[in-house]
BAFI-310073 format. One line per 5 residues: number of its first residue (from 1); their letters; for each residue x, y, z of C-alpha. Coordinates in Angstrom, 2 decimals, padded with zeros to 5 digits, always signed. Each point is the difference from the previous one (the first is absolute). Layout:
// BAFI-310073
NUM) a) X Y Z | ...
END
This chain:
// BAFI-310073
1) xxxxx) +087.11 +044.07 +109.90 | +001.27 -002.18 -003.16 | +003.07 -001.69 +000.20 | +000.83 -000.76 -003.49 | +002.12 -002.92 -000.93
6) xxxxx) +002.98 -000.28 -001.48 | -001.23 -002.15 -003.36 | -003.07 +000.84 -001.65 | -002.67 -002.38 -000.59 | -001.14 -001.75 -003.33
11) xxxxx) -002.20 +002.87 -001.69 | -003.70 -000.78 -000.80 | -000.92 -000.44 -003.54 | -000.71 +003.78 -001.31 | -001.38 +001.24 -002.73
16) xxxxx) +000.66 +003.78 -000.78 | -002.82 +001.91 -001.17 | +002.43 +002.59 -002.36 | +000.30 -001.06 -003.62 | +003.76 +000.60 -000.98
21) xxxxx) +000.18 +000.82 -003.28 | +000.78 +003.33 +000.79 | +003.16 -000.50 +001.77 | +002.71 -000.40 -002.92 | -000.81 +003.88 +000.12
26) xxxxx) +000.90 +000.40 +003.98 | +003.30 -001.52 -000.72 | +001.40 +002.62 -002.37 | +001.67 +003.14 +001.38 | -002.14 +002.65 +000.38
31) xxxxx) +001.84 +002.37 -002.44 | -000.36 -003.49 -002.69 | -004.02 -000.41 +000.85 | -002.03 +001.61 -003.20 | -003.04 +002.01 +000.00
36) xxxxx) -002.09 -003.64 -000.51 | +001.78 -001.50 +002.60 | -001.25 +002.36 +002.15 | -003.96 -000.48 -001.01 | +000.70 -003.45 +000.12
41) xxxxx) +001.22 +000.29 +003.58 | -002.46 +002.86 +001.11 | -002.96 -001.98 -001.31 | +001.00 -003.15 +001.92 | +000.78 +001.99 +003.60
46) xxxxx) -002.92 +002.14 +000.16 | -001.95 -003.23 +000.05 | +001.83 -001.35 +002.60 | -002.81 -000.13 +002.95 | +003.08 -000.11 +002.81
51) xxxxx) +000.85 +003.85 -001.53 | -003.44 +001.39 +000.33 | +001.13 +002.43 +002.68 | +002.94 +000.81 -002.67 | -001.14 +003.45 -001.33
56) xxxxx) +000.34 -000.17 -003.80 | +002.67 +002.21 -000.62 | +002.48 -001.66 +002.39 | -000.53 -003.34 -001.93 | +000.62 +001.43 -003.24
61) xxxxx) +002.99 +000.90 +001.64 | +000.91 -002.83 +001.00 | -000.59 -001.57 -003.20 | +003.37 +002.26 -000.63 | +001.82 -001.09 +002.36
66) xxxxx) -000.45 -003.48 +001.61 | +001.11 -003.69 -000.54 | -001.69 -003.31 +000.29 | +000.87 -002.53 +002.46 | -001.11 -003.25 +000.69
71) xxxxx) +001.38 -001.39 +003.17 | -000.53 -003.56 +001.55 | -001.12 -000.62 +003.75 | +002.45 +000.59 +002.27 | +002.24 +002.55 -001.79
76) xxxxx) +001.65 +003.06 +001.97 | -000.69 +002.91 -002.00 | +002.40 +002.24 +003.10 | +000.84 -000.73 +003.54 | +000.38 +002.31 +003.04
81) xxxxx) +002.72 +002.69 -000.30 | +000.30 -000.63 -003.81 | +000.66 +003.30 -002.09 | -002.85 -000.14 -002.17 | +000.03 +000.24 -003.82
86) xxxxx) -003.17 -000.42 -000.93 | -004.08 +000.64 +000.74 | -003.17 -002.70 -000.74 | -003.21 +000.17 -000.71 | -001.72 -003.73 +000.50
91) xxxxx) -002.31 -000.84 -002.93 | -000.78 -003.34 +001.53 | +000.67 -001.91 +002.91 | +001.40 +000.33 +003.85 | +003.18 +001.29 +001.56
96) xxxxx) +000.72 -000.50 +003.56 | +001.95 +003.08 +002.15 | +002.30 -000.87 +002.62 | +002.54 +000.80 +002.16 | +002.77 -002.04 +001.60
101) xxxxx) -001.59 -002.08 +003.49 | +001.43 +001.80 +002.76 | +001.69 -003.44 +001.44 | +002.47 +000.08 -003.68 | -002.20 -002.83 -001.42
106) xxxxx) -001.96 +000.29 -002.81 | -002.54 +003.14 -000.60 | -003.16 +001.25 +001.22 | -003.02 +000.50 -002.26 | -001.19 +003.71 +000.10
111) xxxxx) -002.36 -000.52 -002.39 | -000.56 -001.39 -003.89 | -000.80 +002.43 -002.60 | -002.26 -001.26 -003.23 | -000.66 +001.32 -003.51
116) xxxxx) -000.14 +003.68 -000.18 | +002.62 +000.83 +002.61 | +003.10 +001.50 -000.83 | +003.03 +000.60 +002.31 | +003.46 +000.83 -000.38
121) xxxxx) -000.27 +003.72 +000.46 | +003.52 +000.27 +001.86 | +002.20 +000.25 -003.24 | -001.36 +003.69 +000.18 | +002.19 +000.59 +002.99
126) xxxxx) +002.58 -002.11 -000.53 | -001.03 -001.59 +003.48 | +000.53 -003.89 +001.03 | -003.00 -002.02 -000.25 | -002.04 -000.49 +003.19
131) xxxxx) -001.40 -003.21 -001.11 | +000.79 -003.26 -001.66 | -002.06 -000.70 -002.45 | -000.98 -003.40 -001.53 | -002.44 -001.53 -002.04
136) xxxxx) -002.65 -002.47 +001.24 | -001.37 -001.25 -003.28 | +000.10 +000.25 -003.56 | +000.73 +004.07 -000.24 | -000.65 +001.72 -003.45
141) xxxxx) +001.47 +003.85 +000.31 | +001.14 +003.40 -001.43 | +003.56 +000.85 +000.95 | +001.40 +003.43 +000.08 | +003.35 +000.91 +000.17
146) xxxxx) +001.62 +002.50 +002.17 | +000.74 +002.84 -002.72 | -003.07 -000.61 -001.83 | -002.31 +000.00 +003.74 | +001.44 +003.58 +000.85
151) xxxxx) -001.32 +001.89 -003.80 | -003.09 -002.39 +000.65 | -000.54 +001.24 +003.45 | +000.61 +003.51 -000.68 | -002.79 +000.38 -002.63
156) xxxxx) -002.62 -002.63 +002.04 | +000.85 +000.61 +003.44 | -003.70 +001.55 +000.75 | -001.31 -002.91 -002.24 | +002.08 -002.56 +002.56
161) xxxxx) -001.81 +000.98 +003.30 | -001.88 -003.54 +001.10 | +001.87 -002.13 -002.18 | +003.32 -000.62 +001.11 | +000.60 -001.78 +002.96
166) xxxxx) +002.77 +001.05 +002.81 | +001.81 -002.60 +001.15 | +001.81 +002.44 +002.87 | -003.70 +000.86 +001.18 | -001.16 -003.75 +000.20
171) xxxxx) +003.72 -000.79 +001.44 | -000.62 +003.00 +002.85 | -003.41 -001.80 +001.08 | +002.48 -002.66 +001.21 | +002.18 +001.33 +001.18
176) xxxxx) +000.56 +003.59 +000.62 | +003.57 +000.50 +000.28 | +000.61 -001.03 -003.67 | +001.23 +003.31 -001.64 | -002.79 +001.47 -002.20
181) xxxxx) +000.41 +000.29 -003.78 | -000.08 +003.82 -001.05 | -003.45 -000.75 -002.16 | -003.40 +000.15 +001.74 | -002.88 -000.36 -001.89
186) xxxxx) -001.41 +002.32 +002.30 | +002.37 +003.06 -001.47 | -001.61 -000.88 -003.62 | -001.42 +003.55 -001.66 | -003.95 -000.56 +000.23
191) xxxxx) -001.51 +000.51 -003.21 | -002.14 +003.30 -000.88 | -003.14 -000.61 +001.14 | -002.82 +000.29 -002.42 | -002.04 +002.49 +001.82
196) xxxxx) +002.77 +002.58 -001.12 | -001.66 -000.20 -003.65 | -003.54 -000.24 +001.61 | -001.03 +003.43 -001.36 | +002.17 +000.35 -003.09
201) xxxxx) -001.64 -000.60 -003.52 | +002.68 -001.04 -001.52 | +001.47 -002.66 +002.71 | -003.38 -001.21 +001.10 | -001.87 -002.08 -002.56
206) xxxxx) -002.99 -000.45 +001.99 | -000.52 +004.22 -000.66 | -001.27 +001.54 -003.85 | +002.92 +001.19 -001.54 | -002.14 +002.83 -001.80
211) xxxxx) -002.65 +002.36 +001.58 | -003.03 -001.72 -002.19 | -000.64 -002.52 -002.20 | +000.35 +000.63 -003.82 | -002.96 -000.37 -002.15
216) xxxxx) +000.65 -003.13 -001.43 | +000.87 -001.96 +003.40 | -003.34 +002.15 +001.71 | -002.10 -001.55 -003.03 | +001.79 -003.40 +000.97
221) xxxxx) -001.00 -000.02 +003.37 | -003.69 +001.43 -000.69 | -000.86 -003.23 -002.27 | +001.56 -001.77 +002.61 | -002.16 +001.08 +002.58
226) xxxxx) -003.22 +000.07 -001.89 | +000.84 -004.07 -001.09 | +000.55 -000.91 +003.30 | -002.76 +001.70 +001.67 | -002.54 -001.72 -003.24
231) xxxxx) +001.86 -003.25 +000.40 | +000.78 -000.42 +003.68 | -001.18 +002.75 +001.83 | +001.55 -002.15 +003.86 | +003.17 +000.59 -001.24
236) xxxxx) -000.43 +004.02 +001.61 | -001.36 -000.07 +002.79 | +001.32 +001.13 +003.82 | +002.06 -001.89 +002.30 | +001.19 -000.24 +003.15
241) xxxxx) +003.62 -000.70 +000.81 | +001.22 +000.33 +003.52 | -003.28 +001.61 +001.41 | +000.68 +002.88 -002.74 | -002.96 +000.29 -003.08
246) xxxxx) +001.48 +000.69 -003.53 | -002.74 +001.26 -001.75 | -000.23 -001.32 -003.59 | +002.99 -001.97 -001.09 | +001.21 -003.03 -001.91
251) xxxxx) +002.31 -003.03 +001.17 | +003.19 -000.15 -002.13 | -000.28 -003.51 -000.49 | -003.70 +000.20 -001.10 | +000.83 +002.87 -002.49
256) xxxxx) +002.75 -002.01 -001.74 | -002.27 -003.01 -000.47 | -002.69 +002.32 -001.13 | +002.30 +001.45 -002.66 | +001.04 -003.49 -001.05
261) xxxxx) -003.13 -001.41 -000.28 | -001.24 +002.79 -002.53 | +003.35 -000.57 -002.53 | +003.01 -002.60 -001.08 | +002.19 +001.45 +002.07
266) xxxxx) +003.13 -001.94 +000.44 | +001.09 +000.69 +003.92 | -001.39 +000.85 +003.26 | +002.95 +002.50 -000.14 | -000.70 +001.90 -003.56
271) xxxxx) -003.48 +000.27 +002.06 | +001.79 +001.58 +002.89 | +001.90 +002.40 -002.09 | -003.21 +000.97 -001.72 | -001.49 +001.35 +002.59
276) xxxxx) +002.95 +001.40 +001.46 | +000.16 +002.34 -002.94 | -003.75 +000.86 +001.61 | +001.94 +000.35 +003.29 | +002.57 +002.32 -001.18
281) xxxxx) -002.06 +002.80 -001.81 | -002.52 +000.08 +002.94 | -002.58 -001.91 -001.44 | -000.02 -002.34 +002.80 | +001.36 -000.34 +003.34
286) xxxxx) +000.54 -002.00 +003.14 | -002.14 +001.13 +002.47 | +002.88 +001.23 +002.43 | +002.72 +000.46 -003.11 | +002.44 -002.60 +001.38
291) xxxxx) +000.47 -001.96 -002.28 | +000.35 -000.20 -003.88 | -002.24 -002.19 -001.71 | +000.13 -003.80 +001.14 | -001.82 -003.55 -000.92
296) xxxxx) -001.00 -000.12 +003.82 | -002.70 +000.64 +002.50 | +000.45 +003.76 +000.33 | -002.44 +002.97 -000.92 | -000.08 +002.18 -003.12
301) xxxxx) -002.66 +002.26 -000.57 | -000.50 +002.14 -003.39 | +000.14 +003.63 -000.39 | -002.70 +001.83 +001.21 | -001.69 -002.98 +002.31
306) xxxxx) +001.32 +001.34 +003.32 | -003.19 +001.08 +001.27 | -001.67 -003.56 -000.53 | -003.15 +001.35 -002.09 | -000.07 -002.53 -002.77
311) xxxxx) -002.45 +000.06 -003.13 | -000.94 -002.48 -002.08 | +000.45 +000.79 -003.72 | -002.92 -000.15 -002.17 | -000.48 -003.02 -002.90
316) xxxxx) +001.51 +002.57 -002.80 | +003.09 +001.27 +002.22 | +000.42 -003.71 +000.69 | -000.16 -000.72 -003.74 | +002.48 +002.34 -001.01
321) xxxxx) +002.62 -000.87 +002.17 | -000.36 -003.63 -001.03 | +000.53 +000.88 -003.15 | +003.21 +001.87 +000.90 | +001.36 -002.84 +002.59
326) xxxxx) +002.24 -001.44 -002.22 | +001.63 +003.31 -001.97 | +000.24 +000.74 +003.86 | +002.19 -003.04 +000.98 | +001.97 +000.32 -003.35
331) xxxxx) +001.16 +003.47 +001.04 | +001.25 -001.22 +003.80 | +001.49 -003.15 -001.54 | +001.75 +002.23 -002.15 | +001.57 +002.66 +002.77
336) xxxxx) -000.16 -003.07 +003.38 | +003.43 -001.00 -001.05 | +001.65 +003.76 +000.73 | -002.79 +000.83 +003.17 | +001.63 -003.60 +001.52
341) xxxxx) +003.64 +000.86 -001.01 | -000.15 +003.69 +001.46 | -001.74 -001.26 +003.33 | +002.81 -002.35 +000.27 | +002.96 +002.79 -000.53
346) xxxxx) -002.32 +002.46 +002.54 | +000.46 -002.55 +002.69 | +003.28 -000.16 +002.38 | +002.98 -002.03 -001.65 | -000.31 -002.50 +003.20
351) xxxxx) -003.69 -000.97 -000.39 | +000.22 -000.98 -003.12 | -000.31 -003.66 -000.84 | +001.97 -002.47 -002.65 | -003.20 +000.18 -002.32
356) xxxxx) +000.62 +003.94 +000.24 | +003.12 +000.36 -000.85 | -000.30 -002.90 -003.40 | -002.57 +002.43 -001.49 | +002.10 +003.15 +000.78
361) xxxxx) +002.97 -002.07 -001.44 | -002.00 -000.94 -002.58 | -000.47 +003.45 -001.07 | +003.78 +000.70 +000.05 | +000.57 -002.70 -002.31
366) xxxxx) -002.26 +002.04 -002.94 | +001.93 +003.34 +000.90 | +002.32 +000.85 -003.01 | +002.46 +002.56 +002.02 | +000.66 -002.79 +002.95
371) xxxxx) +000.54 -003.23 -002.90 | +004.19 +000.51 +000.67 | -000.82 -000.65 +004.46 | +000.45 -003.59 +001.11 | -002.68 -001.84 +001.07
376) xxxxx) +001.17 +000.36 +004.07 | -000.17 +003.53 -000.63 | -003.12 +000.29 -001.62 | -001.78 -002.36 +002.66 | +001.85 +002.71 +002.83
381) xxxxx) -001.81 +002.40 -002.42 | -003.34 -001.23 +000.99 | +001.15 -000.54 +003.71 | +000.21 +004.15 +000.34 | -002.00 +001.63 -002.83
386) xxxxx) -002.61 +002.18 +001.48 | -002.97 +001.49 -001.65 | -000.52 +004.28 -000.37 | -002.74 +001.73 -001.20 | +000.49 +003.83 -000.90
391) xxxxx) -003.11 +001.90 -001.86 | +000.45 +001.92 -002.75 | +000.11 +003.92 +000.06 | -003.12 +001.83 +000.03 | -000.93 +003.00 -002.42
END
């Protein structure tokens, strides 16, 4: 192992790769930090690369409640037996872990943790620290103090599993006499597996949330259909995927260049939520209903085209739905917006992604009855909204 000495070395010249414009806003108190503050500091973070494992609603939390350091090579951010007062998250560069060399002299590396780690989870317990911890180069990151770590644990702690780092667990490799912190990654709740909302409408945006299409969105896909089939008949066609056929079906990627190629359309994702409001009346499908609609290689297949007999529309079918191709795409520009923002509150609150939850929170900001909520609330709003779909009473 390591022995580290007892004066650090001259640091190499380093650059850091986070602009720091933002951080005037980390150094206010929490209760001081405004609504912008908080976008300003959310839209920095969730760009971080070193926080990618972050889930989104744990960094808007700690947006909330965490401070900005910037520490030289060489500093001691605790030692071994310390009380601890605070937790870190590293946004860029190394610490090194170590514990005292078992001759008295110096310490032994356990290991060095870079950008993305965070450590520190003994204030919880009020435990000593198992570790001394110190930095090895320039080290940009979050710190959390004690009071503030406990309310941030208790409404992440599912969202922390595989992101901190325990120092007693690493300190027990060495050395297994060391007395065990009370925390164990291990003991983290697991989150709800997906497969609980596999067959529910309502949870599972890869399912119709209505029994049939409506006329309008059947007419939709029809002139789809027909266009394609006039235009680029390969597009349909059967394919084999794991030695199983699928008789008749599109490539999600293909269909959203398709659809682009026949209008101005401004995204590949107002594409994707086009045909997802296809997707969610039944007008299309995946071919195994797993997933909701997706710009990737996976299979869709229209209504109706299970059984792989395709025909060929005649010249004056063809016609007509040319003609009608761009009322068509008018009408699923129009409604794309709400299909994508109801598949996004239909799936799970932990697979959704920081691109989700800006156009859910995008949508709070327009609603009239939540204009008095904070912006940290309203972005915890779009953390745990979920979608429900209830028909209306028959006669």
């Amino acid at each position: 192992m390591k022995i580290l000495s007892g004066s650090p070395q001259a640091d190499k010249p380093h650059t850091p790769v986070i602009s720091l414009d933002w951080t005037e806003c980390l150094d206010k108190r929490p209760t001081d930090r405004t609504s912008d503050d908080l976008d300003t500091i959310f839209s920095k973070l969730k760009d971080v690369k070193a926080f990618e494992k972050f889930h989104p609603l744990l960094i808007q939390q700690l947006c909330y409640y965490s401070y900005f350091e910037n520490l030289e090579k060489g500093v001691t951010l605790f030692r071994t037996g310390d009380l601890g007062a605070n937790w870190f998250a590293i946004l860029s560069g190394n610490v090194d872990v170590c514990v005292p060399a078992e001759n008295g002299k110096g310490h032994t590396l356990i290991c060095t943790l870079e950008a993305g780690a965070a450590f520190g989870e003994s204030i919880l317990y009020d435990t000593p620290r198992n570790a001394t911890v110190i930095t090895s180069s320039i080290v940009m990151l979050l710190r959390v103090e004690q009071k503030d770590f406990k309310i941030l644990w208790e409404r992440n702690k599912q969202y922390m599993h595989g992101v901190i780092t325990s120092l007693s667990r690493l300190t027990n490799t060495l050395d297994p006499k060391r007395r065990a912190s009370e925390f164990d990654p291990s003991l983290l709740p697991q989150v709800v597996s997906s497969k609980f909302f596999k067959d529910d409408p309502t949870r599972n945006p890869a399912l119709p949330i209505v029994p049939a299409a409506s006329v309008r969105i059947q007419h939709a896909a029809y002139v789809l259909r027909t266009c394609i089939l006039g235009k680029a008949p390969q597009m349909i066609r059967d394919r084999k995927y794991h030695l199983k056929m699928h008789r008749s079906c599109l490539v999600g990627s293909e269909m959203v260049d398709w659809l682009i190629h026949q209008s101005p359309i401004h995204s590949r994702s107002q594409a994707v939520g086009m045909w997802q409001a296809l997707l969610e009346e039944a007008a299309i499908a995946h071919v195994s209903q797993e997933h909701y609609f997706k710009d990737k290689y996976l299979f869709y297949r229209f209504s109706g085209d299970e059984d792989g007999k395709l025909t060929k529309p005649g010249p004056s079918e063809q016609n007509v739905c040319e003609e009608q191709l761009n009322d068509v795409i008018v009408t699923l520009a129009q409604v794309g917006p709400d299909a994508m923002l109801r598949m996004i509150l239909r799936k799970p609150p932990h697979e959704r992604t920081i691109d989700d939850l800006e156009i859910i929170y995008d949508e709070l900001l327009h609603v009239k009855a939540l204009s008095h909520l904070s912006s940290l609330v309203k972005r915890e709003l779009a953390s745990v909204l979920i979608f429900e779909a209830h028909p209306f009473k028959g006669e």
